[in-house]
C-alpha positions as CSV (number, residue, x, y, z in Angstrom):
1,X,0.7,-18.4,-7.6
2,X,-0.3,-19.6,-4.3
3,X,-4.3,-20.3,-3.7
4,X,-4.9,-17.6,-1.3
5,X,-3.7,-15.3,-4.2
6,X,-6.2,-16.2,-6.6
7,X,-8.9,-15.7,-3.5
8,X,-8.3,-12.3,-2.8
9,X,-10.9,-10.0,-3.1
10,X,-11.4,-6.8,-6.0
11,X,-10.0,-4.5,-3.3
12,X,-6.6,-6.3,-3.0
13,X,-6.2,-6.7,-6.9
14,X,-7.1,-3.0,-6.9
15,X,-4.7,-2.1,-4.8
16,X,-1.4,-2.1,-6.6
17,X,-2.9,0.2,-8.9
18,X,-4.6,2.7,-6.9
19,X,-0.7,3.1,-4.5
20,X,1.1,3.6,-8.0
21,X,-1.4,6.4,-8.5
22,X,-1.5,8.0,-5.3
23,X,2.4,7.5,-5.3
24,X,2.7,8.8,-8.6
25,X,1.0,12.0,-7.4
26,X,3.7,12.2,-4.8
27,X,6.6,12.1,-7.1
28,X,9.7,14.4,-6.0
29,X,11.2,17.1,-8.6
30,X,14.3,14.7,-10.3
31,X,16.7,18.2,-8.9
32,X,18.9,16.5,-7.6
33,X,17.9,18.2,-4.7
34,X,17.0,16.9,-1.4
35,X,13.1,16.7,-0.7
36,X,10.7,15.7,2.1
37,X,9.3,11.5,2.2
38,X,6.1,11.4,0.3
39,X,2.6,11.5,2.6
40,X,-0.1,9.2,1.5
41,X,-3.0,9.0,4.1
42,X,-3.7,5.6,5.7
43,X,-7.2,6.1,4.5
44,X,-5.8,6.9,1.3
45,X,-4.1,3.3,1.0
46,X,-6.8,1.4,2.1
47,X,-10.0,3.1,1.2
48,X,-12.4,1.5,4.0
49,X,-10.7,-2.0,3.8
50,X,-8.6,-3.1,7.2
51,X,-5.8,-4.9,5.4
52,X,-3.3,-4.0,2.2
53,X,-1.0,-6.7,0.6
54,X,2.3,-4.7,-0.6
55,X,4.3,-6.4,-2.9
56,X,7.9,-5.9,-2.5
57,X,11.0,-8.2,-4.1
58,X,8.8,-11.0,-4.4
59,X,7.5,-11.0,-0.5
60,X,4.0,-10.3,0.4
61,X,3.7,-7.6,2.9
62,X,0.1,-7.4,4.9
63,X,-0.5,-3.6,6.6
64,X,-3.3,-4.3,9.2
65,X,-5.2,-1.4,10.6
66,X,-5.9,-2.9,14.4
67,X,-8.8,-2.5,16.6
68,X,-7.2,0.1,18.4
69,X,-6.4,2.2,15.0
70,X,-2.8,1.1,15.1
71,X,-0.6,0.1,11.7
72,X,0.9,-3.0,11.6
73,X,3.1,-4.2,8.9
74,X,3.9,-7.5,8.5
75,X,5.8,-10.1,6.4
């Protein structure tokens, strides 16, 4: 674990949490039948904060909210 990772602050160790739940409430039918991509709200995903670390396959993705209120996602 990387020093920057133990710095982060309450909202990024939150965050993990909080996206499983707003994912889970998302959660297609298991039909077998085609359905639509889930919708979460940007302001859903990061609650007032202008940055969320996704963890994904053991990379750290950052998704910045700009100045312009653009998404960026980066690696």
């Amino acid at each position: 674990m990387s020093m920057s990772t133990l710095s982060l602050s309450s909202a990024h160790v939150e965050a993990p949490a909080r996206l499983l739940r707003l994912l889970s409430l998302n959660k297609p039918a298991a039909t077998g039948v085609t359905t639509l991509a889930r919708r979460i709200s940007s302001q859903a995903l990061l609650e007032g904060a202008r940055e969320l670390v996704i963890q994904h396959q053991g990379s750290e993705y950052h998704l910045r909210l700009t100045r312009n209120d653009k998404l960026i996602l980066t690696k």
